[in-house]
C-alpha positions in Angstrom: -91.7 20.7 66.4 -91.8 24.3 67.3 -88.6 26.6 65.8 -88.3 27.5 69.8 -88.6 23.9 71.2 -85.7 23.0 68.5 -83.7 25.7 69.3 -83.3 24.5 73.2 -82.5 21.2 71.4 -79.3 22.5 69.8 -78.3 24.4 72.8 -78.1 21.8 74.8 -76.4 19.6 72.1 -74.1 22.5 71.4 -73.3 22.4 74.8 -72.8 18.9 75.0 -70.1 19.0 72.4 -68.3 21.5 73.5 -67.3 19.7 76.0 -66.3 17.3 74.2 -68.9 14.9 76.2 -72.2 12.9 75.4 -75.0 13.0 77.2 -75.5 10.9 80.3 -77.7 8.2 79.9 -81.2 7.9 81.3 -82.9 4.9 80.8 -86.3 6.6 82.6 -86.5 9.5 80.3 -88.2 9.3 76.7 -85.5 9.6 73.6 -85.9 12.6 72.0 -86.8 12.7 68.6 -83.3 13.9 66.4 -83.6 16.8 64.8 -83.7 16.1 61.2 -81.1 18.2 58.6 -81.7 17.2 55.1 -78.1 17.0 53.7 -77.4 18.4 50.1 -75.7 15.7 48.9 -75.5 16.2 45.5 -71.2 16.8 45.3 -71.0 13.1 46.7 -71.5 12.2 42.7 -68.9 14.7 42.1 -65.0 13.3 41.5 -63.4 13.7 44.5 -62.8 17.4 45.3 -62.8 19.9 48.2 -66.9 20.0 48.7 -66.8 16.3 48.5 -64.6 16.2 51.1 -66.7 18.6 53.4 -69.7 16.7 52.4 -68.3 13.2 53.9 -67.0 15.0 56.8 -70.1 16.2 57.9 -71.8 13.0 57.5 -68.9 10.7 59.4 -69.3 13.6 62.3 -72.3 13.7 63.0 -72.8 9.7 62.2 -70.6 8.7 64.9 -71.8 11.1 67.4 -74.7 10.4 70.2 -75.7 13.9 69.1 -79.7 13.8 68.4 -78.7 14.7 64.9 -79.9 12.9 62.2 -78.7 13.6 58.4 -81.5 13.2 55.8 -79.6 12.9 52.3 -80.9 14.7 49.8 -80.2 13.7 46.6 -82.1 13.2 43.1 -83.4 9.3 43.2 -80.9 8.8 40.4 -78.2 11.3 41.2 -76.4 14.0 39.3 -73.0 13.8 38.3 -70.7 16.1 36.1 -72.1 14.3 33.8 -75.8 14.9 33.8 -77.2 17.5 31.3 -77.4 21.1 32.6 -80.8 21.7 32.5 -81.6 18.5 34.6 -79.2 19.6 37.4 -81.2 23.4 37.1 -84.2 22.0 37.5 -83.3 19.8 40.6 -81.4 23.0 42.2 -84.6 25.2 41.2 -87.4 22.4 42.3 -86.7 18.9 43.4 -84.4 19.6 46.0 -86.9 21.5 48.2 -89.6 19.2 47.2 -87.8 16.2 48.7 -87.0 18.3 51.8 -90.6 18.7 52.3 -91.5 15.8 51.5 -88.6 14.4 54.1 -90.0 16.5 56.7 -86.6 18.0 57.8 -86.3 20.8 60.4 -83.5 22.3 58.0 -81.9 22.0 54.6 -77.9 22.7 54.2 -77.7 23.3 50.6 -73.5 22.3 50.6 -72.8 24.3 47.4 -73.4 27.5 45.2 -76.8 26.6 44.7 -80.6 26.8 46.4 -84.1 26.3 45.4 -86.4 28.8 43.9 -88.7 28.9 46.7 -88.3 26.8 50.5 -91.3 27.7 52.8 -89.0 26.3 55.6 -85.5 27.0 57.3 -82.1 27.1 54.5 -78.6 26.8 55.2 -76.6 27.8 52.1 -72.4 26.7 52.0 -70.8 28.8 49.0 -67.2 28.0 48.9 -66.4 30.5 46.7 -67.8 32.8 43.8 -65.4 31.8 41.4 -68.6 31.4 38.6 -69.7 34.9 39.1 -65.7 36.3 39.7 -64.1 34.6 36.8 -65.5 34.7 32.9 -64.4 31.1 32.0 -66.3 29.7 34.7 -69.4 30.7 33.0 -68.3 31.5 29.2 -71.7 29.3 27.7 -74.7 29.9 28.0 -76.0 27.3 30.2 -73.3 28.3 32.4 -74.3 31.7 32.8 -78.3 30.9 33.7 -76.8 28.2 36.4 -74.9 31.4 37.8 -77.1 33.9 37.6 -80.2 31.3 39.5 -77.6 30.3 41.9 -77.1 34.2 42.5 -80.2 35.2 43.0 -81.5 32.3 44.8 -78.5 32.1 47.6 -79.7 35.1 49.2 -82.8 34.1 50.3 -81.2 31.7 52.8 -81.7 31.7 55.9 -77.7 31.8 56.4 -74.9 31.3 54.6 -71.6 29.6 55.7 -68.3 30.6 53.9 -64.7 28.6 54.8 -63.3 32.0 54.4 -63.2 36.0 55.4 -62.2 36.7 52.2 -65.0 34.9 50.5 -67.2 36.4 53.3 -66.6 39.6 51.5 -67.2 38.4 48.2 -71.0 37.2 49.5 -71.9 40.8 50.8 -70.7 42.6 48.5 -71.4 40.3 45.3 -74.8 38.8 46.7 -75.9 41.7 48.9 -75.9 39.5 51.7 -76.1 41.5 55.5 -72.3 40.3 57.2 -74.8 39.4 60.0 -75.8 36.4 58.1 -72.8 35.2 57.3 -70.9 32.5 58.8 -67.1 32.1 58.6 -66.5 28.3 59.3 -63.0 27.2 57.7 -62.8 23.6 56.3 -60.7 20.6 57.7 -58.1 18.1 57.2 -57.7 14.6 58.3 -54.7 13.5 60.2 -52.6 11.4 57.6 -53.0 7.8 57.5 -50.3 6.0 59.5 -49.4 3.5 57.1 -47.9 4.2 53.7 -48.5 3.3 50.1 -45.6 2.3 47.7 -45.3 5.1 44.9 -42.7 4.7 41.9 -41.3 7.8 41.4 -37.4 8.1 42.2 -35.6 11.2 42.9 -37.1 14.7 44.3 -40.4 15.8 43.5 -42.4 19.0 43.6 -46.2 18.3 44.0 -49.0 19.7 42.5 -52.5 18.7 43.9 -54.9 21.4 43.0 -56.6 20.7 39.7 -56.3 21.4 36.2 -59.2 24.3 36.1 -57.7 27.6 34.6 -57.4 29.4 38.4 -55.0 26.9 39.0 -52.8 28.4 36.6 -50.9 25.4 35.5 -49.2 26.9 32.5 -47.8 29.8 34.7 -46.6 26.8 37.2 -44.9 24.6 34.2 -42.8 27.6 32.8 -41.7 28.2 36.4 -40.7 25.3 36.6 -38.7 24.9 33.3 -36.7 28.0 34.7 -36.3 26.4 38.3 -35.1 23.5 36.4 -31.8 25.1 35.2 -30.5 25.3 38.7 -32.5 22.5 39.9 -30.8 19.2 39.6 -32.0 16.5 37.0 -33.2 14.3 39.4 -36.4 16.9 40.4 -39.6 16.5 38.6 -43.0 18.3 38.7 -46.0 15.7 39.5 -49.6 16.9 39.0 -52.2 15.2 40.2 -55.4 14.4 38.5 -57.2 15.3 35.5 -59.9 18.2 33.7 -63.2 17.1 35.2 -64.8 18.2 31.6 -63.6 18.4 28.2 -64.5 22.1 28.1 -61.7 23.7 27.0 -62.5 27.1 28.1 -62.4 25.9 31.8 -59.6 23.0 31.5 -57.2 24.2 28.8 -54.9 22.2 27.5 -51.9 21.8 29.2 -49.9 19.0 26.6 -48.9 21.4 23.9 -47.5 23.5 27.2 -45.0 20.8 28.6 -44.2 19.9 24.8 -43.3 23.4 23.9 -41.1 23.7 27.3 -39.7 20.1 26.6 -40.5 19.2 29.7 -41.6 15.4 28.7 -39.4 13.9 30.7 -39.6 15.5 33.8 -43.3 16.4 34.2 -45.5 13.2 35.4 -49.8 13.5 35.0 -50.9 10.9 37.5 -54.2 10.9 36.1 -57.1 10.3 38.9 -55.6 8.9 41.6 -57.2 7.2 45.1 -57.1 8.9 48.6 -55.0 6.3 49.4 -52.1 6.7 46.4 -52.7 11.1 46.9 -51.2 10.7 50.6 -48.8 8.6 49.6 -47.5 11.2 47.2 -47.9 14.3 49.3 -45.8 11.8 52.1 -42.9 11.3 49.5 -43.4 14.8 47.7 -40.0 17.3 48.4 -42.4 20.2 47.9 -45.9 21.1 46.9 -47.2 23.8 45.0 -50.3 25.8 44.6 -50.2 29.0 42.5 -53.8 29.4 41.6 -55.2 33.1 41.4 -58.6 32.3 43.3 -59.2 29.9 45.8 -62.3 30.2 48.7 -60.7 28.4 51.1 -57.4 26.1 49.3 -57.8 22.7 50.8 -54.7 21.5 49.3 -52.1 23.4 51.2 -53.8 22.4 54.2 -53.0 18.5 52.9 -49.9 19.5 52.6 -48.9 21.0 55.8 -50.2 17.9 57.4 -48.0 15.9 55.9 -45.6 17.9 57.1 -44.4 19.4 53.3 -43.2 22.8 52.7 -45.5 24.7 50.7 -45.0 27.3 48.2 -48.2 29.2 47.8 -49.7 32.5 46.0 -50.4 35.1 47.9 -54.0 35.7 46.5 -57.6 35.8 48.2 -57.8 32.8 51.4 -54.5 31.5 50.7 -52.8 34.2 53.4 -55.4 33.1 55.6 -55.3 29.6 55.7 -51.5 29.4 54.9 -50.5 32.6 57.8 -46.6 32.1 58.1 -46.1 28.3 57.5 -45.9 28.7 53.7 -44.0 30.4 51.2 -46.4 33.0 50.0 -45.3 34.8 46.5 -47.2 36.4 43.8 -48.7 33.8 41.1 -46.2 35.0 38.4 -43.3 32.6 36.5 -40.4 34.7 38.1 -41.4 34.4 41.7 -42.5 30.7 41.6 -39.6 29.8 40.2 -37.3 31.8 42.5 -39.2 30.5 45.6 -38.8 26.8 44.2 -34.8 27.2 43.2 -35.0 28.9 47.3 -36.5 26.3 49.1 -35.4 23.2 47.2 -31.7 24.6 48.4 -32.3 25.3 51.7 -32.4 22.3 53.8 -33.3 24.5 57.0 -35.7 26.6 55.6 -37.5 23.2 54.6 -37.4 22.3 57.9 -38.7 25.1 59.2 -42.5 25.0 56.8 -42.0 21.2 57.7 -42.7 22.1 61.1 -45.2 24.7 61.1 -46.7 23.5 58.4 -47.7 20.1 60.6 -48.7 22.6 63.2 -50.9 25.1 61.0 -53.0 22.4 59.9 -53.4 20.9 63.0 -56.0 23.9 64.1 -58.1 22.3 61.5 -59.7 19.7 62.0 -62.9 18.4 61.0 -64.4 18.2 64.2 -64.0 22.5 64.6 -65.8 22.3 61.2 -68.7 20.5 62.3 -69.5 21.6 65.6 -69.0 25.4 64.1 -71.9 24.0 62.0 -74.2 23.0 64.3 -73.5 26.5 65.7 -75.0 27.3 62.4 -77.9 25.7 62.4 -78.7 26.9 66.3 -78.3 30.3 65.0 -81.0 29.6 62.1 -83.6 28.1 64.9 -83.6 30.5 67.0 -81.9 33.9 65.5 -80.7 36.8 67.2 -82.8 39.8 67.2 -82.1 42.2 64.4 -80.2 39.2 62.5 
């Protein structure tokens, strides 16, 4: 099909969904052929994370939708985890990926993370949630890590367009990648309401919540000695849960955080959940006092978005998207052991203050939903079909 004829294809359908509507049905009239988006889906063999998440969402939108849109997967036949070597992952990023496009016969490819073929003789829609590997030096401290980055770096730019779930890492991709403003998409990412029923937890007393990861951004130690100061005033009956586990055992990346609670003595009153289902992470965000997220980098910060939904108060740094996707439903403090722990020893005593996040927290996250996300997508991939001049 003609990049004009699929262009009036997703006007119409962007149309359609704006108002919310499906088309009407005409059993005279031939069924148009969907248009075909080959879906990276490589993160779906990823533990669960953030692009995960924005991966499924995408699917179950546009699955469930009388839309015209049909998602190609594309994948390796076996897939690639964490787990798979390096330079097989390169050389599926670099050459299969747009080989099983073409071979697929989509009208686009949505690469849904840092990462894009070599060469792609047809249309490209690149996600980068952030630029952490080319920001920070641990993310790319070995050697295979650096090649990854710099090929991600230099292939990226030859997209079509590129969608970014923040302004702030909108700036990062012009001025890092050299990539024209005009090309870039700001589309935030989403939550999902919170299940309605519950899940029993066994953890007694008041908790502070810790969802974010164990990467070195996340800055865990810095969060741990906070706590151990917040912990004189604090009562004995608070604890500090974090949730998961290091994805690697790459120290450089994940470093250690044992020998950190040991030296604090904080053995009793830190809990490591270890991986933990969907299911058992709502139930401890709906139990959780409140959650914490004190990392120094984040491209969007899906976590406090969880959060808020719940309707916990957040305590948050006040560096890159966080300020954006937190405005003034969260605590927002620098990323240092003083001010976490005074905004902890703060809001743990003040009953109305809590009350207050509680409240527009629940109604900060509810401008996000995954639906915005996906129809600000197909926006997207109108815009690659049939572009603006001079874009």
């Amino acid at each position: 099909m003609a990049p004009h004829a699929l262009a009036l294809r997703l006007k119409r359908l962007s149309g359609i969904w704006s108002r919310g509507t499906t088309p009407p049905e005409n059993k005279t009239a031939p069924m148009e052929k969907p248009l075909r988006i080959g879906l990276d889906v490589v993160p779906m063999h990823y533990p669960f994370s953030g692009v995960r998440a924005y991966v499924e969402a995408l699917i179950e939108a546009y699955r469930n939708r009388d839309s015209g849109i049909e998602m190609v997967p594309i994948s390796s036949p076996s897939g690639l985890t964490r787990m798979s070597g390096r330079l097989s992952r390169m050389q599926w990023d670099r050459h299969g990926v747009a080989e099983s496009a073409s071979v697929a016969g989509v009208d686009l490819l949505h690469m849904t993370r840092f990462a894009a073929p070599r060469r792609f003789d047809g249309l490209m829609v690149v996600t980068v949630h952030d630029l952490i590997p080319l920001q920070l030096p641990e993310y790319r401290a070995s050697r295979p890590a650096w090649i990854q980055s710099d090929l991600a770096r230099r292939a990226v730019p030859h997209a079509t367009r590129v969608i970014v779930p923040s302004e702030y890492v909108a700036g990062a991709v012009e001025a890092i990648l050299g990539i024209d403003r005009q090309r870039i998409d700001v589309i935030p990412m989403g939550v999902s309401p919170p299940p309605a029923t519950d899940f029993p937890i066994f953890i007694s007393g008041s908790y502070i919540l810790h969802t974010g990861g164990f990467d070195a951004r996340k800055n865990l130690p810095v969060l741990l000695r906070a706590f151990a100061r917040a912990s004189r005033e604090l009562g004995p009956e608070w604890r500090l849960v974090l949730v998961g586990a290091p994805h690697s055992g790459n120290t450089i990346v994940y470093p250690p955080i044992g020998p950190v609670i040991h030296n604090l003595g904080l053995q009793d009153r830190v809990l490591l959940t270890g991986r933990v289902s969907e299911r058992e992470k709502h139930a401890l965000y709906r139990h959780a006092s409140i959650a914490v997220n004190p990392s120094i980098s984040e491209g969007f910060g899906l976590p406090i978005l969880e959060a808020m939904s719940h309707g916990v108060p957040v305590i948050a740094s006040n560096r890159t998207s966080h300020p954006e996707v937190a405005g003034d439903a969260a605590l927002l403090v620098e990323p240092s052991v003083d001010a976490l722990a005074d905004a902890i020893v703060r809001l743990a005593a003040d009953e109305a203050l809590r009350t207050e996040l509680s409240n527009k927290g629940r109604q900060r996250a509810s401008l996000y939903p995954w639906s915005r996300t996906a129809q600000a997508t197909l926006e997207t991939y109108r815009r690659s079909l049939n572009p603006a001049p001079g874009a």
